[in-house]
C-alpha positions as CSV (number, residue, x, y, z in Angstrom):
1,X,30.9,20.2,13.8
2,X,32.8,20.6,16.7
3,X,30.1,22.0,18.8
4,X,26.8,20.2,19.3
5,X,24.5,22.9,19.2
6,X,21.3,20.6,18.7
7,X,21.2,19.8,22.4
8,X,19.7,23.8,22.9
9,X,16.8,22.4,20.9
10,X,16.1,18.9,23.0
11,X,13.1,19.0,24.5
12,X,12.7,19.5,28.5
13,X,13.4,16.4,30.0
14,X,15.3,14.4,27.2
15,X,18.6,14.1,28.3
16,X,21.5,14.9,26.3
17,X,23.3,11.8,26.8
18,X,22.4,8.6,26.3
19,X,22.9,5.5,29.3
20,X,22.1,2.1,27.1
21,X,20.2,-0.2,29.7
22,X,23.2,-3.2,30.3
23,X,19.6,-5.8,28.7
24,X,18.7,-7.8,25.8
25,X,15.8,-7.8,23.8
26,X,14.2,-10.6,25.2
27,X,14.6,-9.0,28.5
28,X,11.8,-6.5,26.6
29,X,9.0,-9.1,26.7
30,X,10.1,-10.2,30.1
31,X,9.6,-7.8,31.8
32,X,6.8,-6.2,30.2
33,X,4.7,-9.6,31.0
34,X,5.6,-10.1,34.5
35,X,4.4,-6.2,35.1
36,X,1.4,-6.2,32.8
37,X,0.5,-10.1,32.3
38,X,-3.0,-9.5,31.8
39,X,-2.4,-6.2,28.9
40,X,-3.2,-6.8,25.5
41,X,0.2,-7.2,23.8
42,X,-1.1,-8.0,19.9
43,X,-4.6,-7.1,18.4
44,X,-4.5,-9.3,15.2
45,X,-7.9,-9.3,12.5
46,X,-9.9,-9.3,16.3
47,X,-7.8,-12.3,18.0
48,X,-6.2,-10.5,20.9
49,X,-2.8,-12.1,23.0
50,X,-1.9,-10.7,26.5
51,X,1.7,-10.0,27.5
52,X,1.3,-13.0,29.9
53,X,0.2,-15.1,26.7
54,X,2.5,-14.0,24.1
55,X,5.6,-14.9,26.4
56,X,4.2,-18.5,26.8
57,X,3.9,-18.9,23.1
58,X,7.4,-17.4,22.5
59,X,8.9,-19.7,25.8
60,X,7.0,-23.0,23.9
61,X,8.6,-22.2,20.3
62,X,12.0,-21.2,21.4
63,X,11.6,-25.0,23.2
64,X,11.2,-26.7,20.4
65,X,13.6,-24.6,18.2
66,X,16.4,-25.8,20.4
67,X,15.0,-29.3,20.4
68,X,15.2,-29.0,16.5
69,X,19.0,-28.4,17.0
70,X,18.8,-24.7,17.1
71,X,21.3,-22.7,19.3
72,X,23.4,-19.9,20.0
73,X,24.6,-17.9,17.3
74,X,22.1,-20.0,14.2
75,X,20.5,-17.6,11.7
76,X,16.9,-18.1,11.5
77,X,15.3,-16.9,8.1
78,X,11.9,-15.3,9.2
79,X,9.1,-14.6,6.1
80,X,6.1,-13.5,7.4
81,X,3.4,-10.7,7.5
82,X,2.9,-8.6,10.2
83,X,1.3,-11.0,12.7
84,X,1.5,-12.8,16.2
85,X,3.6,-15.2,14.2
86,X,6.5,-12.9,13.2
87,X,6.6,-11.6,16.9
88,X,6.7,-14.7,18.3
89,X,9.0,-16.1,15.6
90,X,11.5,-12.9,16.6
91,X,11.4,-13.0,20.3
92,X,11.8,-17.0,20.5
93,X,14.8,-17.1,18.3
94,X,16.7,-14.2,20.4
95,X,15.2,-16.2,23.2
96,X,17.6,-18.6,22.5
97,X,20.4,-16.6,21.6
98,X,19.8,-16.5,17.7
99,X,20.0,-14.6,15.2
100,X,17.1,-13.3,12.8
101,X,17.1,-13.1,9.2
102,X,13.5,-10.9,8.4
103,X,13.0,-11.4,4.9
104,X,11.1,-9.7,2.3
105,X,7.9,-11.7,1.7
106,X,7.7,-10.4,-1.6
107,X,10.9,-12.0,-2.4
108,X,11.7,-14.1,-5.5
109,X,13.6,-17.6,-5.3
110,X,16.7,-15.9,-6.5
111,X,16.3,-12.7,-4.0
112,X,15.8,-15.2,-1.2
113,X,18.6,-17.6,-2.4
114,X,20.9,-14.6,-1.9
115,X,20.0,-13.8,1.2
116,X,19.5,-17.2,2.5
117,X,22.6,-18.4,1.7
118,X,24.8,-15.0,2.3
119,X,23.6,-15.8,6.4
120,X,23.5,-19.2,5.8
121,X,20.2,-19.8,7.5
122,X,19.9,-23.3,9.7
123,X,15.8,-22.8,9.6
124,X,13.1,-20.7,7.7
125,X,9.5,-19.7,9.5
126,X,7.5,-18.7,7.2
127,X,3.5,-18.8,5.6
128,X,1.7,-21.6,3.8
129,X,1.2,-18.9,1.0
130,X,5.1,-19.2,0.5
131,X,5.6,-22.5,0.8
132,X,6.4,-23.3,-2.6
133,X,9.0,-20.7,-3.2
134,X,10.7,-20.9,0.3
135,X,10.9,-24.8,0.0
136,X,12.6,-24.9,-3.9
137,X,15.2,-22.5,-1.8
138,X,15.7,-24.3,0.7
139,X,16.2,-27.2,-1.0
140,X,18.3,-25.7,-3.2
141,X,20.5,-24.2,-0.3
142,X,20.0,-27.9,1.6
143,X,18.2,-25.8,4.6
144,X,17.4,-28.5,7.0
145,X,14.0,-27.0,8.6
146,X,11.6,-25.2,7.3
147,X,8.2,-23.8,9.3
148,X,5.3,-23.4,8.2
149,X,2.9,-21.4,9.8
150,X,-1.3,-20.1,8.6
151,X,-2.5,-16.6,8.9
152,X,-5.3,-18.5,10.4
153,X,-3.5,-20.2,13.5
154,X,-4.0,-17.0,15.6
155,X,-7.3,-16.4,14.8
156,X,-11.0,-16.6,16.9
157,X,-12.4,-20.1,16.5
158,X,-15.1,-19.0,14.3
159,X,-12.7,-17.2,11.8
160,X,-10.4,-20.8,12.1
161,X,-13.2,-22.4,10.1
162,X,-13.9,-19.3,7.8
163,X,-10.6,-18.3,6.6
164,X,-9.4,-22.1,5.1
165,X,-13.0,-21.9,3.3
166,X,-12.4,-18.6,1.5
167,X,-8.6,-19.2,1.0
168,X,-9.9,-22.7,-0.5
169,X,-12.8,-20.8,-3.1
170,X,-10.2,-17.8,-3.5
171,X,-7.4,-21.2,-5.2
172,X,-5.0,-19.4,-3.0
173,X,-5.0,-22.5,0.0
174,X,-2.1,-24.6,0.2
175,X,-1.4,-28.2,0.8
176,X,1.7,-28.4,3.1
177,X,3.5,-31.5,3.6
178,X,3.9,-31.6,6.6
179,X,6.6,-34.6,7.6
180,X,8.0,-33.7,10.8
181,X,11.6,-34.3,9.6
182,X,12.1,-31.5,7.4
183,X,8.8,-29.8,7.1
184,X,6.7,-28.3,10.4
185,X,3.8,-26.7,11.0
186,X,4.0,-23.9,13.3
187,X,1.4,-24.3,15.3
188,X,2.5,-27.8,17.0
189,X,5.3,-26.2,17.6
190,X,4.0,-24.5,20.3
191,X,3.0,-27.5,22.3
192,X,6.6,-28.7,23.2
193,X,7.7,-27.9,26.5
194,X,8.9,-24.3,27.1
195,X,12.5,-22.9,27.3
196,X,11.6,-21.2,30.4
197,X,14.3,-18.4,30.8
198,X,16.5,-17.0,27.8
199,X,19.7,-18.2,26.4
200,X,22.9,-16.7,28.0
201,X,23.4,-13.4,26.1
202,X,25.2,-10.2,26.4
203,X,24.5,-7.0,24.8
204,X,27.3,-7.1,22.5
205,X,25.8,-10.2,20.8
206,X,24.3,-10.5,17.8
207,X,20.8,-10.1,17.1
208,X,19.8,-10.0,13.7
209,X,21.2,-9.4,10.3
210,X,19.1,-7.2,8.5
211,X,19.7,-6.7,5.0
212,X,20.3,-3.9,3.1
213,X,22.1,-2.6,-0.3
214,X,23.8,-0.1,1.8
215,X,24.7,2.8,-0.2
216,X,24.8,0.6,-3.4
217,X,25.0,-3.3,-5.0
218,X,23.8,-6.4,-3.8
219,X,21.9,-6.6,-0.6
220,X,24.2,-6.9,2.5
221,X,23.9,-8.9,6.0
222,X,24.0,-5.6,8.5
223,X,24.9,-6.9,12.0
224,X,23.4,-5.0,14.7
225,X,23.8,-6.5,18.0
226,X,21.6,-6.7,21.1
227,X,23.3,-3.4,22.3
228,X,22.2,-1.8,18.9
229,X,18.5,-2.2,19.1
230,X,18.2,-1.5,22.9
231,X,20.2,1.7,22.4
232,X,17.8,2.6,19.1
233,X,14.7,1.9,21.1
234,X,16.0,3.9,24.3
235,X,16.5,6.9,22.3
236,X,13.3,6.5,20.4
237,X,11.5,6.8,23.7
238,X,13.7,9.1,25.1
239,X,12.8,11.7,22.4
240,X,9.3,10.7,20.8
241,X,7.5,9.1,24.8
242,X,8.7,11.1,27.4
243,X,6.2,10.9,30.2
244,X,4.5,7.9,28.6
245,X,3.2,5.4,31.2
246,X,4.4,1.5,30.2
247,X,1.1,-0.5,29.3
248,X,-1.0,3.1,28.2
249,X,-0.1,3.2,24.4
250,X,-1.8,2.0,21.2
251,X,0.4,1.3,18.3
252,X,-0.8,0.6,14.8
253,X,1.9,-1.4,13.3
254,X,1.2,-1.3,9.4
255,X,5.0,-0.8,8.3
256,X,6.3,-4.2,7.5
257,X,8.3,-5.7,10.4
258,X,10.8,-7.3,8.2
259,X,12.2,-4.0,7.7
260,X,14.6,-2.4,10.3
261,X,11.7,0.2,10.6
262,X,8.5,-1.9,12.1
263,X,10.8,-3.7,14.0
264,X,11.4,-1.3,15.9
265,X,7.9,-0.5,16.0
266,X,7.2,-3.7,17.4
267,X,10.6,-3.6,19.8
268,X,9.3,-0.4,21.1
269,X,6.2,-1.1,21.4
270,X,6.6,-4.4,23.7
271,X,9.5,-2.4,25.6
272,X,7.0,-0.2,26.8
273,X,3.7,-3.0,26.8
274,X,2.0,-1.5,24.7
275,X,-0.7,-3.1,22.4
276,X,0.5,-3.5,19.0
277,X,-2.2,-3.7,16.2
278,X,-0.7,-5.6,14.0
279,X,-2.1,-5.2,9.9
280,X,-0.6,-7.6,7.8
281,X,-1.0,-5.9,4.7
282,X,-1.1,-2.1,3.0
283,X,-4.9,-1.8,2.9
284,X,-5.5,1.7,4.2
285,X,-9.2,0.7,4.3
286,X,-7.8,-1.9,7.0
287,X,-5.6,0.9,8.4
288,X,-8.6,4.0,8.8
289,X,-10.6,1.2,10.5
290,X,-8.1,0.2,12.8
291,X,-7.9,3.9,14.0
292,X,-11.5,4.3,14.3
293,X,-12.2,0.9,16.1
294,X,-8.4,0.4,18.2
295,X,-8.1,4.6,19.0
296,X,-3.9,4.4,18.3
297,X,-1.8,6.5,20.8
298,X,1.0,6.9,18.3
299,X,1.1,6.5,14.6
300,X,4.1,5.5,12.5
301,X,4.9,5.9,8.9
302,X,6.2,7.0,5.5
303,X,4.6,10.4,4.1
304,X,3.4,8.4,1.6
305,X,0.8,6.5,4.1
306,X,-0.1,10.0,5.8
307,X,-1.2,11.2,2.4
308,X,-3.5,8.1,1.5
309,X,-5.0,8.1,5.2
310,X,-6.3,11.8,4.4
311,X,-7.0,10.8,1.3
312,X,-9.4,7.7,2.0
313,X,-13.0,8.1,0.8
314,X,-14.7,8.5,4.9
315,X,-11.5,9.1,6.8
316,X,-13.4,12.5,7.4
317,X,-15.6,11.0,9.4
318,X,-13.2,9.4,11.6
319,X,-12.1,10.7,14.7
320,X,-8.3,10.2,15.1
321,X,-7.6,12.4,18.0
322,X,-6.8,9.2,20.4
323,X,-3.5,9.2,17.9
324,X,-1.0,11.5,20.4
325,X,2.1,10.8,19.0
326,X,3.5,10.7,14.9
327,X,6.6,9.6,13.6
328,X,7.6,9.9,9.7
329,X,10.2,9.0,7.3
330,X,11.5,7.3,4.8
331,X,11.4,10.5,2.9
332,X,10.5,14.4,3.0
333,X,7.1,14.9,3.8
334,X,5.2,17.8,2.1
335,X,4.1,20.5,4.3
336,X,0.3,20.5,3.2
337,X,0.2,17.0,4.3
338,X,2.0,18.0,7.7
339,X,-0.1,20.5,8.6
340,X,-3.5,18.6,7.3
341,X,-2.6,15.4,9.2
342,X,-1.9,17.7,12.5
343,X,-5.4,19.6,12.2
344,X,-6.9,15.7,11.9
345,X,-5.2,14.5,15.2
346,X,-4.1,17.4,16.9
347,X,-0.5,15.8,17.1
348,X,2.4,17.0,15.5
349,X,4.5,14.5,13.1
350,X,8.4,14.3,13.6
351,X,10.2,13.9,10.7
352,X,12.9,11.8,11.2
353,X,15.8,10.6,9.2
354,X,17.5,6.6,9.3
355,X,18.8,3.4,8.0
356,X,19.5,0.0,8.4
357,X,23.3,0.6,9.3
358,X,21.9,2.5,12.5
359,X,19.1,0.3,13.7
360,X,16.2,3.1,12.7
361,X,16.4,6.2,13.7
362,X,19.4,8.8,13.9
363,X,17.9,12.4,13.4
364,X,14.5,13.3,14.7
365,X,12.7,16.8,15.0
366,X,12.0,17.7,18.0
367,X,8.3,16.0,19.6
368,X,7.9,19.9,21.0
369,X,10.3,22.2,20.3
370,X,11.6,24.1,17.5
371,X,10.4,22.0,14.4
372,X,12.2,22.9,11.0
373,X,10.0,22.2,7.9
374,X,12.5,20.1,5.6
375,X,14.8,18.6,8.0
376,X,15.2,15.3,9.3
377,X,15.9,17.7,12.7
378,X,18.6,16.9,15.1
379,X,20.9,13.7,16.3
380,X,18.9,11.9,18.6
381,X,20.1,11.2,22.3
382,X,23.7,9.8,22.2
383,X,24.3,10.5,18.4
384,X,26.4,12.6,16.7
385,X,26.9,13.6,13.4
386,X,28.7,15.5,10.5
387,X,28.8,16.9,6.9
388,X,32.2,15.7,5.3
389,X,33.9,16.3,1.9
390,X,31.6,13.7,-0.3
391,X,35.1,13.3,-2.6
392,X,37.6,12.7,0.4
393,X,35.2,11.7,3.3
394,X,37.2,13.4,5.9
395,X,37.2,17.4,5.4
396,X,34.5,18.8,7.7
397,X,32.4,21.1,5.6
398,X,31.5,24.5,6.4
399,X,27.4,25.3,7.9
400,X,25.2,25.0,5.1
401,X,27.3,23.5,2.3
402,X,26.7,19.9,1.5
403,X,28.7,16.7,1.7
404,X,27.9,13.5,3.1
405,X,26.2,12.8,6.1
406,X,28.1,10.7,8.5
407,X,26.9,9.5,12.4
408,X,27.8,7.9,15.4
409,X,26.3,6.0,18.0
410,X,25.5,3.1,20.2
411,X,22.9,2.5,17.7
412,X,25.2,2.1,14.7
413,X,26.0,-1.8,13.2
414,X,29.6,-3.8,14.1
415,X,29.8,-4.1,10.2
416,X,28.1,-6.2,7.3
417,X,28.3,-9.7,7.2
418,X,31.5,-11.4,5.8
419,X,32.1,-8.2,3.8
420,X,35.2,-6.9,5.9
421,X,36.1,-4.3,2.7
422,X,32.8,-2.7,2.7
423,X,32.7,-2.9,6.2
424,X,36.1,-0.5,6.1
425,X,34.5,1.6,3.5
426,X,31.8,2.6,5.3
427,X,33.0,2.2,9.2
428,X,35.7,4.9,10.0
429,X,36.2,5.3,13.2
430,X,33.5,4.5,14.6
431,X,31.5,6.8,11.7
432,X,29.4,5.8,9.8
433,X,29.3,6.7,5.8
434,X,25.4,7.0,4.8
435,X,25.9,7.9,1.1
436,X,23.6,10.1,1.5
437,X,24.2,14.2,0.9
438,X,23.2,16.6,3.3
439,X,23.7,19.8,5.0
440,X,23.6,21.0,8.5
441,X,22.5,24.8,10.0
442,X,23.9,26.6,12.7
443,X,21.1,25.2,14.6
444,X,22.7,21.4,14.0
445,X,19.2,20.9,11.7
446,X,20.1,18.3,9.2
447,X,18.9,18.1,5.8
448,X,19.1,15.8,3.4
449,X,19.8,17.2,0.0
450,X,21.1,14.1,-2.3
451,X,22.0,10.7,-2.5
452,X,26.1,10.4,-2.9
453,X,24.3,7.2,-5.0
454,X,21.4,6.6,-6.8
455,X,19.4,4.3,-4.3
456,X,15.6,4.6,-5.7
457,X,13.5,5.3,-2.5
458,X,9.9,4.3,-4.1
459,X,6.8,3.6,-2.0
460,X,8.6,3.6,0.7
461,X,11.0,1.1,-0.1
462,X,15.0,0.8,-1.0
463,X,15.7,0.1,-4.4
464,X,19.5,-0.4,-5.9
465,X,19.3,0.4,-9.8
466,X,22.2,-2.1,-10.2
467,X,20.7,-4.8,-8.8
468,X,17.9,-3.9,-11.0
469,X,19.9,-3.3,-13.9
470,X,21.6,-6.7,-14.1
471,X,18.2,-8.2,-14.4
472,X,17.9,-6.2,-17.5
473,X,21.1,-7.1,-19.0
474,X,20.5,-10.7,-18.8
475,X,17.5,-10.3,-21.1
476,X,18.7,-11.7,-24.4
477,X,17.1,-8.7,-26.5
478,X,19.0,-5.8,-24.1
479,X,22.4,-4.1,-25.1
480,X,22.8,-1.4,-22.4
481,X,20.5,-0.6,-19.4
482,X,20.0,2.3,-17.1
483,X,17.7,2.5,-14.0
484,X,16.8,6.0,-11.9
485,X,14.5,7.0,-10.0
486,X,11.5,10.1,-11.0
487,X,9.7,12.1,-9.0
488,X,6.2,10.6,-8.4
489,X,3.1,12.4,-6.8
490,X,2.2,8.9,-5.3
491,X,5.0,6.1,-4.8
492,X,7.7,9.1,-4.2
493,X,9.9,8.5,-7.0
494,X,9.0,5.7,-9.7
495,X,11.2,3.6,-11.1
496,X,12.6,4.2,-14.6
497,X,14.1,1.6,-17.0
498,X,16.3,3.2,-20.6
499,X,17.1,0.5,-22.5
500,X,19.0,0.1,-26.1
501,X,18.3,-2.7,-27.8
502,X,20.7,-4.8,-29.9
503,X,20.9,-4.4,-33.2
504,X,18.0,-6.0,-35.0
505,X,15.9,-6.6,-32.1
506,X,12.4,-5.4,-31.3
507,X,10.5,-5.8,-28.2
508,X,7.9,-3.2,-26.3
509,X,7.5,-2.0,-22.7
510,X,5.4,-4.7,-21.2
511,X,7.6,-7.9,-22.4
512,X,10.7,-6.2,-20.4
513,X,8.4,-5.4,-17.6
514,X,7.6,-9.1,-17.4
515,X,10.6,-9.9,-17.2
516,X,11.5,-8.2,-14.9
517,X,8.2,-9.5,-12.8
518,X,9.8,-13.0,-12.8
519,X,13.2,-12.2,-11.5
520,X,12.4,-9.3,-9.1
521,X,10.2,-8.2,-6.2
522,X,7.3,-6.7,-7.7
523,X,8.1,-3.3,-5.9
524,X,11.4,-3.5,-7.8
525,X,10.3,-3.9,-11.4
526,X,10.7,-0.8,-13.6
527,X,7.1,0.9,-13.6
528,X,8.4,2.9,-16.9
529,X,10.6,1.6,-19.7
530,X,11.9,4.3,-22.2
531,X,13.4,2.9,-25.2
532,X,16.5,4.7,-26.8
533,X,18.6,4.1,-29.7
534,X,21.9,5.1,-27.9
535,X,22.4,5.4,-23.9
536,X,24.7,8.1,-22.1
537,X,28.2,6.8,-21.7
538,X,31.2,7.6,-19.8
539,X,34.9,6.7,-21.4
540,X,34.5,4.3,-19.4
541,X,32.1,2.6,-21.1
542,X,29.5,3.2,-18.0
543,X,26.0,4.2,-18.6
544,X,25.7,7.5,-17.4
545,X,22.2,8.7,-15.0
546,X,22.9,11.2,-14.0
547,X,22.7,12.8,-17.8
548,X,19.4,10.5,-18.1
549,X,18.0,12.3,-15.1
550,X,18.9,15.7,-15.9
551,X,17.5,15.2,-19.2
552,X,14.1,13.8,-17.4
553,X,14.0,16.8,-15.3
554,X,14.8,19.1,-18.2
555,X,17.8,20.2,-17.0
556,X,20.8,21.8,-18.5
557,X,24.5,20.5,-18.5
C-alpha cells in the first residue's frame, strides 16, 4: 500500500510514529526499582519480591555468572517455568551483556541438543525436575555449567519445608549433584557479590535468540537485539496502556515466558513496574483464582485460554472487572467468546497478530476505536505492512485479494542465527516474509486468511509438520508420512498423522503415537493417526497435504 490509511483509526493519543527510547533491557528493571523499590514486582504461589528485591537478586546472579567465566556476547540456555527464577535468570544474563536462549521445558534431549548446540550455549539454568535430561545434553554438547534451581527456592519458609515433602511422596524429587565445578545450585548463587551496574551495551546488541521454525523446517536461532524488544514493548504500551500510571497495573503472566510472547509480558510488565503474577503452569483452576485473589489490570492470552476461563466450573462467581485491559492471539478468536468475555470484564479484547521474527506484536486492533471482528487490526506504531504476490514476493496486491503478509519495523530480527540464506529468503529490504497469507481493506485492516506453509498452530503452540514428519519416517514400520493440522473446537487445530506402512507390516495408532512421545514434545505428537494404504503424491515423489486436507474437510478438487 502506498498510503497508510490505518493511522485514521489510531486511537487519540497514540502517535503515529514510533521514537525507540536510545535503552537496554536491563535499563527496564533499573529504573523501575529505583522509582518503585518498595512495589511488588513478582507474586509467585504467595511469595512476593519488590522491585527493590528482584534487582538485588538479579545484581548477585549476574556476579557470579561473570565469576563463572560468563561475558559479553555468551549464550545462556534458560529452562524454566514461569517463576522468579526465569526473570531473574533473563535480566542477570542481559545484565551482563548476554545473550538468552529460553527453551521449551517440555523439550526432549534431541530437541534441546538442537537448540543447545545451534547457539552453542556456555551455561544452562534450569529446574531440578530437568535435571536428568538437561545434564545427558550437556554432557553430550560438553556444556561446561549447568544451574540448577527448585520451584521451592522462592517460596514462604513454611511452603520451603512443605513442597520437598510432597515432591518426595509425589517420586517426583530429585537428587542434584551438586559439585560446584560443573553442577550449581541456583540459589547459592545468589550470595556472591553483586555486579552492581550492567555490562556495556548498546541497543543494537544482541539480546536473545529465540527459536522458531520460521515459516517451515527445523527450529531457527531468531536474533532480536536490545533495540528489537525495547521497540516491541514501546509500541505495546503505546497502543494497548496509554494513560497507564508506572507501578498501577496487575499482570497475570500464565503464557509461558520462554516463548517470544510472555516475555514480552514480563518485559512489559517490569518496563512499566507492574506486578507480575507469575503461574508456572496451565491450570486454569490456578489461573480463575489468581483473578479472584490478585484483581489483574490486564489479561493476556490465546483464544483458547479466554474460552476455558468462561468455561471453568465457578468462574461465574468471580468478579473480573479489576481486569481493564485484554490482549489476544495466537489465532482468530470466535466472536461469542469476544463478546462473552467483554460482558464478564467490561474490557474489550484486541486481537492482535505476531511472530518471533518481530519480537510479538505487529498488528493490533484498536484498544478503542474502530474494532473489526476477524482481523488482526492495524500495524502497530512504527510498523508497516503489505500484501505481496505469494508466487513472486514483490507485486503489491490489489485491496482485498490475498498474498502474503510482509512487515517492517524497529521491531523486526537482524536475521536467524548462522543461517545467512534463510536469512536472505525472508529479509528483503528491510521486509520481512511471514509465510503467512493475508489480505488487507481499504481501511489498512489485516486479515489473515492462510498459511503460505503448513505451520500447525495447536493449543496455542507452533508446530512444523516436517519436523514432525521425520520422526515418523525414522520408525522402522513407516513408508511415507504426512502431518496437517484440523480444525479443533478445543486445541485450535489438532494434529494429524497419514501414514502408509511398508509392505507386510502392521502396527496400530497408539504404538506410533508412542513413538512419537519419545522423540517429540508432547504438544507435538500427532493426537490422530489415519492409516492409508497409499498417500497423495506429487511427480515429485512429495507427499501431498494439501489433497489430505481437502479430503478431511470434504472438499472438492
Amino acid at each position: 500500500m502506498t498510503s497508510k490509511p490505518w493511522l485514521n483509526f489510531y486511537d487519540d493519543g497514540v502517535p503515529h510514529t514510533l521514537a525507540v527510547p536510545e535503552m537496554t533491557i536491563p535499563e527496564f528493571l533499573q529504573h523501575a526499582a529505583q522509582h518503585y523499590p518498595h512495589h511488588t514486582a513478582t507474586v509467585f504461589m504467595g511469595a512476593r519480591l519488590s522491585y527493590r528485591d528482584l534487582l538485588t537478586h538479579v545484581q548477585h546472579f549476574a556476579g557470579a555468572l561473570k565469576a563463572l567465566g560468563i561475558k559479553k556476547g555468551d549464550r545462556v540456555g534458560i529452562m524454566l517455568p514461569n517463576s522468579p527464577q526465569i526473570v531473574i535468570a533473563y535480566y542477570a544474563t542481559l545484565w551482563l551483556g548476554g545473550v538468552t536462549v529460553l527453551t521449551n521445558p517440555l523439550y526432549v534431549e534431541r530437541e534441546l541438543a538442537h537448540q543447545w548446540g545451534d547457539a552453542d550455549i556456555s551455561a544452562v539454568i534450569t529446574l531440578d525436575l530437568f535435571f536428568e535430561k538437561a545434564q545427558s545434553v550437556c554432557q553430550t554438547l560438553n556444556v561446561p555449567r549447568l544451574i540448577i534451581t527448585g520451584v521451592h527456592d522462592f517460596l514462604s519458609p513454611l511452603k520451603k519445608l512443605v513442597v520437598p515433602l510432597l515432591l518426595r511422596r509425589q517420586g517426583k524429587w530429585v537428587d542434584v549433584p551438586y559439585d560446584n565445578q560443573r553442577v550449581f545450585a541456583f540459589k547459592n548463587l545468589l550470595k556472591h557479590p553483586p555486579q552492581p551496574n550492567p555490562a556495556p551495551a548498546t541497543p543494537a546488541d544482541l539480546a536473545c535468540l529465540q527459536y522458531t521454525g520460521g515459516t517451515t523446517g527445523l527450529p531457527k536461532g531468531a536474533m532480536l537485539s536490545h533495540r528489537n524488544l525495547v521497540a516491541s514493548v514501546t509500541q505495546i504500551r503505546h497502543f494497548l496502556l496509554q494513560g497507564h500510571q508506572p507501578a498501577t497495573d496487575r499482570a497475570v503472566v500464565i503464557l509461558p515466558i520462554f516463548h517470544v510472547y510472555g516475555m514480552a509480558i514480563m518485559n512489559l510488565g517490569i518496563h512499566i513496574a507492574a506486578t507480575l503474577v507469575l503461574l508456572p503452569r496451565l491450570d486454569i483452576k490456578e489461573l480463575v483464582t489468581a483473578i479472584k485473589t490478585e484483581k489483574p489490570t490486564f489479561f493476556l492470552g490465546v483464544p483458547a485460554l479466554y474460552s476455558a476461563v468462561l468455561n471453568f466450573p465457578g468462574s461465574k462467581n468471580v468478579d473480573m472487572t479489576s481486569i481493564k485491559v485484554c490482549f489476544s492471539g495466537g489465532a482468530p478468536m470466535p466472536v461469542a467468546v469476544i463478546k462473552q468475555f467483554e460482558e464478564k470484564t467490561g474490557a474489550r479484547i484486541a486481537e492482535a497478530y505476531g511472530m518471533t521474527e518481530a519480537a510479538s506484536v505487529t498488528h493490533v486492533n484498536p484498544r478503542h476505536g474502530v474494532r473489526k471482528y476477524g482481523t488482526v487490526g492495524v500495524p502497530t506504531v512504527g510498523t508497516d505492512a503489505k500484501i505481496v504476490d505469494a508466487d513472486d514476493g514483490v507485486t503489491e496486491m490489489p485491496i482485498g485479494e490475498p498474498g502474503e503478509l510482509l512487515v517492517k519495523g524497529p521491531q523486526v530480527m537482524a536475521g536467524y542465527w548462522q543461517r545467512p540464506e534463510e536469512t536472505a529468503a525472508t529479509l528483503t529490504d528491510g521486509w520481512l516474509h511471514t509465510g503467512d497469507i493475508a489480505t488487507v481493506d481499504a481501511d489498512g485492516y489485516f486479515t489473515i486468511v492462510d498459511r503460505k506453509k503448513d505451520m500447525i498452530l495447536s493449543a496455542g503452540f507452533n508446530v512444523y509438520p516436517r519436523e514432525v514428519e521425520e520422526v515418523l519416517y525414522q520408525h522402522p514400520k513407516i513408508e511415507h508420512a504426512a502431518v496437517i493440522g484440523l480444525p479443533h473446537k478445543i486445541r485450535g487445530e489438532q494434529i494429524t498423522a497419514y501414514v502408509q506402512l511398508k509392505a507386510g507390516e502392521t502396527a496400530d495408532a497408539g504404538e506410533i503415537r508412542r513413538y512419537c512421545k519419545e522423540q517429540l514434545a508432547d504438544y507435538k505428537v500427532p493426537r490422530k493417526v489415519i492409516f492409508r494404504d497409499e498417500l497423495p503424491m506429487s511427480l515429485a515423489g512429495k507427499v501431498l497435504r494439501r489433497v489430505l486436507r481437502d479430503e478431511a474437510l470434504g472438499k472438492t478438487p
